[in-house]
KOLKOLTI-381284 format. One record per residue (C-alpha): y, x, z. Coordinates in steps of 0.1 Angstrom, whole numbers, plus 5000, padded with zeros to 4 digits. Layout:
<sites>
YXZ
...
</sites>
This chain:
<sites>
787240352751
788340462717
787840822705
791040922708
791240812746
787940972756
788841312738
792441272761
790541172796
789141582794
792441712792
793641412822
790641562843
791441862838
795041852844
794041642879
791441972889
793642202883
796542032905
794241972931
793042342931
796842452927
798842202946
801642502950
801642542909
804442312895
803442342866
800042192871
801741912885
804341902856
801641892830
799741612850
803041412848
803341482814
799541332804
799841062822
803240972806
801941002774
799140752785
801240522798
800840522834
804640582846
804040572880
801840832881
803441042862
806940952884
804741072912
803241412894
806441512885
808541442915
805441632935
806541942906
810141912916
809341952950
808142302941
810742382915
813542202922
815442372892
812942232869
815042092841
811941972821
810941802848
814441652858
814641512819
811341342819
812241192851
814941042836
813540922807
810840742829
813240632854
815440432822
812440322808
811740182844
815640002844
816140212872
819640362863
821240542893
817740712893
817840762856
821440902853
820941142887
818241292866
819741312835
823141482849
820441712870
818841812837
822141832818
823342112844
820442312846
819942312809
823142442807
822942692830
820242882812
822442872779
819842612760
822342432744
820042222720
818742062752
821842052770
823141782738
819641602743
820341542775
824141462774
822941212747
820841072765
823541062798
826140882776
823440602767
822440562801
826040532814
826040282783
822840052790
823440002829
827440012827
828440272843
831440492840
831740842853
833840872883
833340542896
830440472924
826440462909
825340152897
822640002928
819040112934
</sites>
């Protein structure tokens, strides 16, 4: 194990205590998502955060992230339902830097898996 991945595996531990203490605290479960993107391990962190959307639905972190992971996974109706989710809610609080992020990121998805607004969702 290099340095760098031992001095991360506290902060995965401690992010995995803490959601198992707090299973009601979305943001114990958003944070565990987060870690284990940033390792790598995508369908852990699919799980975490879907388990964080659960208890705040109008998460739209956790919608984003979800649809990053779901693209990165070539899983595009997932990836775009996300994405739109995230747009929305971004916009709805007024954050408009994030709003553009995610409508940047929308307009590439609709790109990569061909799909064009208005017209039925590319397959599962």
């Amino acid at each position: 194990m290099s340095f760098w991945n031992w001095l991360g595996s506290g902060k995965l531990k401690e992010f995995e205590d803490k959601a198992r203490r707090e299973p009601e605290n979305p943001e114990w479960q958003f944070k565990l998502g987060a870690e284990y993107e940033r390792r790598g391990q995508y369908p852990q962190a699919i799980e975490a955060f879907h388990r964080a959307l659960k208890l705040n639905p109008r998460s739209a972190e956790t919608h984003f992230n979800l649809g990053v992971l779901y693209e990165s996974d070539q899983n595009g109706r997932q990836a775009i339902f996300h994405m739109v989710q995230a747009g929305n809610l971004f916009s709805e609080r007024n954050d408009a830097e994030n709003k553009d992020k995610a409508r940047k990121k929308l307009k590439g998805y609709y790109k990569k898996f061909d799909f064009q607004p208005g017209k039925p969702p590319p397959p599962a």
